[in-house]
N, C-alpha and C positions, 0 to 999 in steps of 0.2 A: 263608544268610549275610546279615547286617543292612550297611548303611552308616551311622554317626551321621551325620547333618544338620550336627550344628556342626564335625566333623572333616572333613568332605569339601569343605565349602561355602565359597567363598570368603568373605569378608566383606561386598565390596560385589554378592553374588548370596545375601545369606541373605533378605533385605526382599524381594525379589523370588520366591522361592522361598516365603515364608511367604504372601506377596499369594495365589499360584497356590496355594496348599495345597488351601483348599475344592474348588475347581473339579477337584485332581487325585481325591478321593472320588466324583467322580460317572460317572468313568469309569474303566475297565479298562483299564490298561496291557499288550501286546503280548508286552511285555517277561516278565511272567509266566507261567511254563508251562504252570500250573495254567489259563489261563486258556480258554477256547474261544471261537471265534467264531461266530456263528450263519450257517447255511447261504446267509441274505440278504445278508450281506457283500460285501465286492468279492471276485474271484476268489482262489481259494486260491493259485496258483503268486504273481503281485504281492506277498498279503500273506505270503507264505513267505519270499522274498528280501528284500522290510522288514523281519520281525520278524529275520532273520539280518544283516542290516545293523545294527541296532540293540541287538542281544546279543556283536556284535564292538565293537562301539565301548562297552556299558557294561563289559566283559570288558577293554578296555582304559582304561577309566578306574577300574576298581578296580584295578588294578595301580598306578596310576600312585598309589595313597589310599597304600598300602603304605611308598612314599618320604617322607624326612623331609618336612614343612611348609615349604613354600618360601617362603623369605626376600620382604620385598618391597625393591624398587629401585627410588629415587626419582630421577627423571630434571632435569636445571637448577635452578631454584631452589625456595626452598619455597613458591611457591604454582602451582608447578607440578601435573601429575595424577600421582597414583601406580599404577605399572602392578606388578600382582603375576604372577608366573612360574603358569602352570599353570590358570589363570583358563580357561574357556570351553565348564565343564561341561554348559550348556544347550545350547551351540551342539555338543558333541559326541552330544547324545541326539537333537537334533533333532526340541524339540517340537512344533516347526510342523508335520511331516508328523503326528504321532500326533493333535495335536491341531489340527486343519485351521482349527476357526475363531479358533485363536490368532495365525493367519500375520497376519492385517491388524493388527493391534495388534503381534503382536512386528517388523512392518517401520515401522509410523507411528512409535512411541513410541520416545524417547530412553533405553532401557533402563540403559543401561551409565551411570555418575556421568561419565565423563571426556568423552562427547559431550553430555551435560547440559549439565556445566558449562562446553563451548565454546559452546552453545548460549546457557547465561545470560549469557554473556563479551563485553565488547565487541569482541574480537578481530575482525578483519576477517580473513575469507577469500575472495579477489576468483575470480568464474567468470572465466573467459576472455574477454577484448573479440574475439569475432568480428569482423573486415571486413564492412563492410554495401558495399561499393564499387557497383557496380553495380544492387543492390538497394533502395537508400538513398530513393529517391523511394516503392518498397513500404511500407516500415516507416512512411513518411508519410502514408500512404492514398491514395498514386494510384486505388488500386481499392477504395479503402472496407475494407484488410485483409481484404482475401476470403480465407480459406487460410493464416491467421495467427492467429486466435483460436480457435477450436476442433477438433484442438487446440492450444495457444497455444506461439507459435514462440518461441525460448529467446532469441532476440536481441529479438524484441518485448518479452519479458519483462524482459529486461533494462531496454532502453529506457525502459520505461514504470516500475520503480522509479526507474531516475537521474533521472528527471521529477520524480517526486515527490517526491525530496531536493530538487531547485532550491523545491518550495513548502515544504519543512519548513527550508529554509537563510533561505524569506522570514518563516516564522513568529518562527523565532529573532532575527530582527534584527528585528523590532519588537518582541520585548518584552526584547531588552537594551536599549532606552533608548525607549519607547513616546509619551514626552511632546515634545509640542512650542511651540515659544515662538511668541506671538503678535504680538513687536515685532519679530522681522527673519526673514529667507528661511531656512529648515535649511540645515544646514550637510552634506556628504555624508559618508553612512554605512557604514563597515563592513561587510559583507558575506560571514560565512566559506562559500563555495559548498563543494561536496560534489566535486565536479570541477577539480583545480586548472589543467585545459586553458580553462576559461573565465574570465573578467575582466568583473568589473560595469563598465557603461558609464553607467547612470542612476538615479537613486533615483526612484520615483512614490508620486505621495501621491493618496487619494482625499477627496472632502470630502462632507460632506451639505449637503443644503439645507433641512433644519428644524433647530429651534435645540430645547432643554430649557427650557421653562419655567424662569422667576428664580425663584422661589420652592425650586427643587431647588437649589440652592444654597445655602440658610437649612436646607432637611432634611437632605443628608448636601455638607457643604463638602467633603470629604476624597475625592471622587470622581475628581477631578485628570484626568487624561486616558483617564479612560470618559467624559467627558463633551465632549472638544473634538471641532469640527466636522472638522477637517483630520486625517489618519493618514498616514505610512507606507505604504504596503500591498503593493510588493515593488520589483523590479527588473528592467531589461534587461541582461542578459549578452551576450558573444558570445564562441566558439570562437576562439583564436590560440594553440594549438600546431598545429606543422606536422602530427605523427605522427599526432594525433588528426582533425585535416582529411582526410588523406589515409584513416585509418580509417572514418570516416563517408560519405566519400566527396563531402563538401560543409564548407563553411562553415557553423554552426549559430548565427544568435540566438535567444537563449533569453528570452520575457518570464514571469515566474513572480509570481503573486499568492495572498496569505496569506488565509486566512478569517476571519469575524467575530470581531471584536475589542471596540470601544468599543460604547458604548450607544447615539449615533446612528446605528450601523452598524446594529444590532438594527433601533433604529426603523425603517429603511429596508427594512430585509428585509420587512416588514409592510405595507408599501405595496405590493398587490398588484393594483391596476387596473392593466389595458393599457392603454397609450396611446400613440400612434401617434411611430413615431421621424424624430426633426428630420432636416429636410431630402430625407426619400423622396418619392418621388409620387407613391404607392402606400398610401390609407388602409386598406388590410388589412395590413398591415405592422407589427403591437404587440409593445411587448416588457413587461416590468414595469417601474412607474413609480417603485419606490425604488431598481433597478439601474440604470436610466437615468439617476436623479439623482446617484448616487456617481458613475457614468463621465464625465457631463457638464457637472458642478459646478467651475465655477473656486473656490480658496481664497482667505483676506489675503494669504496671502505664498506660496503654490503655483500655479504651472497645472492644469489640469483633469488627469486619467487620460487622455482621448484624447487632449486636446492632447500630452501630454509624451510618448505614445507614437508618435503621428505624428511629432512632430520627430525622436526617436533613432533613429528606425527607418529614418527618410529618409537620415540623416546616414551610417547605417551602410551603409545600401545603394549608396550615392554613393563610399563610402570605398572598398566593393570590387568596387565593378564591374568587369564582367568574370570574376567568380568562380563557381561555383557554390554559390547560395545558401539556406539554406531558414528560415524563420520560427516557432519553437514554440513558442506560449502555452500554460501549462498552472497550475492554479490548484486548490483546495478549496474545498468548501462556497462560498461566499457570490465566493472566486477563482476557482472553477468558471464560475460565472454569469457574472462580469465578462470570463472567456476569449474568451466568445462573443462581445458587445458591442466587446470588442478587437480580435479577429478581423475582424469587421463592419466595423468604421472602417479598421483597416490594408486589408484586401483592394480597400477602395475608392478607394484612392489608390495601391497598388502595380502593377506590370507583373504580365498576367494569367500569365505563365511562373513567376514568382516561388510557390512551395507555401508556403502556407500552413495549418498545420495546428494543432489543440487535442490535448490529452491531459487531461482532467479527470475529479476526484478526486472520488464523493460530491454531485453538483453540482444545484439544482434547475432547475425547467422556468422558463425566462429567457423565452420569447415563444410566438405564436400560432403556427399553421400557415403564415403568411404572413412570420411571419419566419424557419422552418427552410427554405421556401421560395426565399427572402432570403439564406442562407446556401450551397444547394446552388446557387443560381448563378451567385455568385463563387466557388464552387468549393472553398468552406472546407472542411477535412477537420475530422471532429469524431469522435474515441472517449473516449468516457463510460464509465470505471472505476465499476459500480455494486455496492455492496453489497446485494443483496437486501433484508439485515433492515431497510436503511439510510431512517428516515422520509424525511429530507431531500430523497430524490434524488425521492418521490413528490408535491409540494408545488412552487408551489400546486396546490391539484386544484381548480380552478372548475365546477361542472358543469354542464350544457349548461343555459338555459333550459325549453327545449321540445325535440322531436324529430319529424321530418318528415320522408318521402321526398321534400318537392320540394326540384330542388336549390339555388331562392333561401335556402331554409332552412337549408340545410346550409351553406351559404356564412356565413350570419349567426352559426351554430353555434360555423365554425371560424374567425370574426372575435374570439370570445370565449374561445375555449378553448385552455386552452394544450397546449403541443407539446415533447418531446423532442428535441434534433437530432444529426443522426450517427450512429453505430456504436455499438454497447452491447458489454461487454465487463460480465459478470455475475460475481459472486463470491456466495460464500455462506458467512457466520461458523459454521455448524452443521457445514462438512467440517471443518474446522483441527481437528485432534485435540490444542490447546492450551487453545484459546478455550472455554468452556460455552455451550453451546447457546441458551440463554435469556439470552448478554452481553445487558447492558443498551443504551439509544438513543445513550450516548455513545459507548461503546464501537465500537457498529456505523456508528457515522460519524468515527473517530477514524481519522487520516491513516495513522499509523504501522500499526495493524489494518489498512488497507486494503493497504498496500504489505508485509503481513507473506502476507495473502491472495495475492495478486497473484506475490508468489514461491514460493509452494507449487502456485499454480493448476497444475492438468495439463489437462485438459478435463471438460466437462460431465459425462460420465458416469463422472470416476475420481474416485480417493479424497487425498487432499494429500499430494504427491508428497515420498516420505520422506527426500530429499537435498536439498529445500532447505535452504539455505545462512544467511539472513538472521541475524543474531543476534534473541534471545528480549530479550533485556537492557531494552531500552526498553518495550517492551510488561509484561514485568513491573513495569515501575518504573510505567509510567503506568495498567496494566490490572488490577494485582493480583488487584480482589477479579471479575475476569471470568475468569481463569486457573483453568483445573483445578487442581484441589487435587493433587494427583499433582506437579507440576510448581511451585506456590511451596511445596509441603513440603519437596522434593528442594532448591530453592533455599536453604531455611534449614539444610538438613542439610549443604549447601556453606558456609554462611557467608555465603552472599551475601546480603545483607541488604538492607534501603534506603540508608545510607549509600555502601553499592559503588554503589548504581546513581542517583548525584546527577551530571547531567547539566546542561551548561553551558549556560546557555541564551542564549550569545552566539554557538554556535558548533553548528555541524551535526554529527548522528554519522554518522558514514560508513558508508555502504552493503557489508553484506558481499555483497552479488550483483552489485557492479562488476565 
């Protein structure tokens, strides 16, 4: 007895079925009589009870071929998914067992059009907010996350995307209005957060301290604000709903800084000497001298980044004393760096009870060993979301001058050479069974990749865990040509084009792993 292909096959399982064609010629199906297995095989009685498993279930799916063509039923509106009756003729053969190494791809891959395309959807589908109550000082790294990253606790996980919306909420509000005027104070800005249990308290702007050559002004006039000294560069939030304090288990200020932006922020990233930081009294104590200059640069009409974060932060803590309280800077690229140096200055004026902790994105090496030194002793907590492929996070790399067992030398060594600080939380762009293998450098330091990782991550030795949740939507919009072809063909087969996927860039998209 034959089955036709195009009468049996659903429609949205024929592409699918045709993909598997080759692969099903190179082996012998169970399911045939004819077929025999060789005495090396797994035991006879196992594969007698599979193959009779699987000749009841095609015995019942040729029966069911025999009945008219089932209609299909479209469910709410028309751009809703269409679900047709009788659909699930792979999941009744149950490739995966015959063919063993198709189980990891038919569990990773978005098989079926209608979890695709919730997938390419902005839709939000929110995991469940956990109660962190009594554990809530954990998830801040009282212990450095010991028994929380690999492998990585689902409330961590959470945590540490809603982090990373507060810097894609600071990215967005500097470039809906990025320019700023040189004859009076900014005026405060808009801030669409990702959370609507917190409320912006403060705008912070960073400045440089080297100027562009006049002459860049005669070559390209039209550069406008890549070239002012003064920026934007995020905000201080804090927690004020009840339900959500009492969730967390604390009151949470949130300080959140955006990555590089203008052209003298570039320059600054480039200035890569150590140089000993104001005020310590401790000359092995270097950080880098273009992040030191953004943090501690006053503007014409701004205060410096510390300054303006010391004062809010004072202001806040004053406001709720009495409470319990906790501190989270968290930043990307170039806001990655400045976490730490924020950290630094708040921890040194705060109550040593007060946590203070970092969550950074992509982030490079900011000081010496004298400053991660500097940090474990005020007790900063620091976890560093790295992307392996990710250049950024490896940079600067100054290499030692000389190398010597005595230990005056090694001291001189680690006066020069810089330092990671904190906890590392590793990701890798080659698991994501979305991403290619070889994405390119933007990609692998691009925020939204990083927090797409970060909700798939399960632990070091699994594979990207097939129920994450996060929508595709924006990494298609922004990653396109890093995306498996499998996955923007399927998007164009949906309709979902680049017009679906135009994103406001005044306004944050919300996190479906809320």
């Amino acid at each position: 007895m034959q089955i036709g292909v195009g009468s049996t096959l659903p429609a949205q399982n024929l592409n699918v079925f045709q993909t598997r064609r080759a692969s099903f010629k190179c082996h012998k199906s169970p399911l045939n009589p004819s077929f025999k297995k060789p005495v090396s095989c797994v035991s006879s009685a196992s594969s007698t009870e599979s193959t009779r498993e699987h000749l009841s279930n095609l015995e019942k799916l040729i029966q069911k071929t025999s009945q008219p063509e089932p209609e299909r039923v479209v469910k709410g509106s028309a751009n809703a998914s269409v679900e047709t009756k009788g659909k699930g003729l792979f999941e009744g053969l149950n490739l995966s067992r015959i063919w063993p190494e198709m189980k990891a791809a038919e569990e990773m891959s978005p098989r079926h059009l209608n979890r695709l395309k919730r997938l390419l959807s902005k839709t939000m589908e929110y995991s469940p907010r956990n109660s962190l109550g009594s554990r809530w000082r954990e998830y801040q790294g009282c212990n450095d996350w010991s028994g929380l990253l690999d492998p990585l606790d689902e409330n961590l996980r959470r945590e540490v995307v809603r982090y990373g919306e507060f810097v894609q909420a600071a990215y967005h509000g500097f470039h809906s209005n990025p320019a700023m005027s040189t004859e009076k104070a900014p005026l405060p800005r808009h801030v669409a957060l990702p959370d609507r249990s917190y409320k912006v308290t403060k705008s912070l702007y960073a400045t440089s301290s080297v100027g562009l050559p006049k002459w860049v002004d005669y070559v390209a006039p039209d550069l406008g604000w890549m070239t002012q000294r003064s920026s934007w560069i995020g905000y201080v939030a804090v927690c004020d709903d009840k339900r959500e304090i009492h969730r967390m288990g604390r009151r949470d200020i949130v300080i959140a800084l955006r990555g590089t932006a203008t052209c003298l922020e570039w320059a600054e990233n480039f200035r890569a000497q150590l140089v000993q930081i104001p005020g310590s009294d401790d000359p092995t104590q270097r950080v880098e001298c273009g992040f030191l200059s953004l943090h501690k640069t006053r503007g014409a009409r701004v205060p410096s980044l510390a300054e303006s974060v010391v004062e809010e932060v004072k202001r806040l803590v004053e406001m709720y004393k009495g409470e319990n309280l906790s501190i989270t800077i968290t930043g990307h690229s170039l806001g990655a760096a400045l976490s730490l140096l924020v950290a630094d200055e708040i921890s040194s004026c705060m109550p040593d009870e007060l946590p203070v902790a970092v969550f950074s994105f992509g982030g490079p090496k900011v000081g010496n060993k004298g400053f991660v030194d500097r940090l474990n002793e005020k007790n900063v907590k620091v976890l560093r979301i790295v992307n392996n492929q990710d250049l950024i996070t490896k940079v600067p790399a100054l290499s030692n001058v000389c190398i010597s067992d005595r230990s005056d030398q090694r001291k001189e060594d680690n006066l020069w050479t810089y330092s990671h600080a904190g906890t590392e939380l590793k990701l890798d762009t080659k698991v994501s069974p979305y991403l290619k293998s070889n994405a390119d450098m933007a990609c692998c330091h691009d925020l939204e990749a990083y927090l797409h990782l970060v909700d798939g991550f399960l632990s070091s030795n699994c594979p990207f865990r097939s129920n994450a949740k996060r929508s595709l939507a924006r990494l298609v919009h922004d990653q396109r040509s890093n995306m498996k072809q499998l996955y923007t063909h399927k998007a164009l087969s949906l309709n979902l084009d680049r017009d679906r996927f135009s994103f406001p860039v005044a306004s944050c998209l919300p996190s479906p792993s809320q």
